[in-house]
N, C-alpha and C positions, 0 to 999 in steps of 0.2 A: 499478060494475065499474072506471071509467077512476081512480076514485079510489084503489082498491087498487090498483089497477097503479102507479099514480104512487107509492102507501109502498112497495110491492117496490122498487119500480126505487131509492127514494133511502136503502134500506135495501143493498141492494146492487149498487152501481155498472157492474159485469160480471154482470148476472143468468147469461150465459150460460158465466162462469167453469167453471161445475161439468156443462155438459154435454158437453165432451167429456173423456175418461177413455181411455187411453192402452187400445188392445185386448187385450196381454196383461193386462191388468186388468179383462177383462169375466168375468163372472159364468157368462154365455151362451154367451160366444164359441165353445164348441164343437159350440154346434147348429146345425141347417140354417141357412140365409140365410133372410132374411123373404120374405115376397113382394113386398117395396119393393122390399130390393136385387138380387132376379131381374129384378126387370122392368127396374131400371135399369141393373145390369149388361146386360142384352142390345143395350139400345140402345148405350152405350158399345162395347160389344165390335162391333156392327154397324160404329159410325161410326171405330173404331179398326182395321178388319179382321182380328180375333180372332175365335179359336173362344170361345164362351159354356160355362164349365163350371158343370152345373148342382148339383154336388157341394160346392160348397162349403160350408163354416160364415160362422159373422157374422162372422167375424174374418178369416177370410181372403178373404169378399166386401166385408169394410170396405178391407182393402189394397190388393186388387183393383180397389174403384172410383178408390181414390188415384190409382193407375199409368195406369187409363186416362182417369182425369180430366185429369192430367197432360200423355197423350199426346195427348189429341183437345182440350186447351183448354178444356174443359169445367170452372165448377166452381172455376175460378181465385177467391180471392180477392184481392180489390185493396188 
């Protein structure tokens, strides 16, 4: 397995190039939120002091954890 992983990886430099995909370009985006981004929106929304809306889609609980990742420091990359 570490051997494939090493031709992926020297096959493509940015393996992680193609996993994020701009959300108006999701497929999905206008179905409910997972049960990942429930659950982690709620804690964001806890530690942000927001109300937790459970109606959202993928796309707009993708945005959603942006702004509160944003807000509460959460999430940052460096």
């Amino acid at each position: 397995m570490r051997e494939y992983l090493e031709q992926q990886s020297q096959r493509d430099p940015d393996p992680g190039s193609n996993t994020e995909k701009p959300v108006e370009d999701w497929i999905t985006g206008d179905e409910p939120m997972t049960g990942a981004q429930a659950s982690y929106l709620k804690t964001l929304s806890e530690e942000a002091h927001v109300e937790f809306d459970a109606s959202l889609t993928k796309a707009e609980a993708s945005r959603r954890i942006d702004e509160l990742q944003a807000k509460t420091g959460r999430g940052v990359r460096c």
